[in-house]
C-alpha positions as CSV (number, residue, x, y, z in Angstrom):
1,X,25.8,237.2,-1.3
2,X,22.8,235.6,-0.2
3,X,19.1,236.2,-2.2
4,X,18.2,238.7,0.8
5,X,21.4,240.9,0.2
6,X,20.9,241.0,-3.5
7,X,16.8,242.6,-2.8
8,X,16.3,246.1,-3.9
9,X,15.8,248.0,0.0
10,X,12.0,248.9,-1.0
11,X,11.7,245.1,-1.4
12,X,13.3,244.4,1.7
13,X,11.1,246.6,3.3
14,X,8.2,244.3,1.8
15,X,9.5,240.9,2.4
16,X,10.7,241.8,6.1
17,X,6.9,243.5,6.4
18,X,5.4,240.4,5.4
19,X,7.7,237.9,7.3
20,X,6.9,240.1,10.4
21,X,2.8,239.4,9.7
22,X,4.1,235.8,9.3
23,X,6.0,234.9,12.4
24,X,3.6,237.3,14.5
25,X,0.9,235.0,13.7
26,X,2.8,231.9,14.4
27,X,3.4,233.6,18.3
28,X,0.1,234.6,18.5
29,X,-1.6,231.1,17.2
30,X,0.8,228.5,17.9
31,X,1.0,226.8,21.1
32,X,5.1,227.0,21.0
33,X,4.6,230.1,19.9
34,X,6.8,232.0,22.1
35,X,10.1,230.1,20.4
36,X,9.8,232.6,17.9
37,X,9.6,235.9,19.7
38,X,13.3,236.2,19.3
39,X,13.2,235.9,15.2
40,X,9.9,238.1,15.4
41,X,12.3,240.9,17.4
42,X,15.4,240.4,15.3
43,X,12.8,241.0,11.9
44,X,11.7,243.7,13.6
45,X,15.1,245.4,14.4
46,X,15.5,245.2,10.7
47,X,12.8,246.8,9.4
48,X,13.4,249.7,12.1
49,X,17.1,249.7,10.3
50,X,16.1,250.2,7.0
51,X,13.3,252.7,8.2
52,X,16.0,254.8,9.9
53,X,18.0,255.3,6.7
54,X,15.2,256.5,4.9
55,X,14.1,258.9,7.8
56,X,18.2,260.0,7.8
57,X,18.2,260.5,4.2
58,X,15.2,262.9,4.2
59,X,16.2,265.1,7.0
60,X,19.9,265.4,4.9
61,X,17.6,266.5,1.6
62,X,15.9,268.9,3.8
63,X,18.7,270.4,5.0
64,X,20.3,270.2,1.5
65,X,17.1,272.6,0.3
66,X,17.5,274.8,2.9
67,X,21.3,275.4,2.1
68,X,22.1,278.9,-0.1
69,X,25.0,276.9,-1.9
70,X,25.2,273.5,-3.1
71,X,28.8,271.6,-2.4
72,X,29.8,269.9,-5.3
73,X,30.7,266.4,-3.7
């Protein structure tokens, strides 16, 4: 298991958030900058990834409130 793999999510979330102000700045700034669009998209898939869980685990404890009878699972 590599070190990325063994982070908590929220500090996923952090490191990939800060890797993507990283690598955006290198595109923006460096004059080869455009070699690293394709890492700066593949971060940003990530992030998106992780973001999506949290989003699909909210909208299941929403509807988990709303339900009259709790399933035992």
């Amino acid at each position: 298991m590599g070190v990325y793999e063994a982070l908590p999510r929220s500090k996923k979330i952090q490191e990939l958030e800060r890797a993507l102000c990283y690598i955006g700045t290198m595109v923006t700034v460096r004059d080869d900058g455009d070699r690293y669009v394709g890492l700066y998209e593949t971060l940003e898939a990530e992030l998106a990834s992780l973001e999506a869980l949290d989003e699909t685990k909210e909208r299941i404890r929403q509807r988990l409130a709303q339900s009259p009878k709790p399933l035992a699972a």
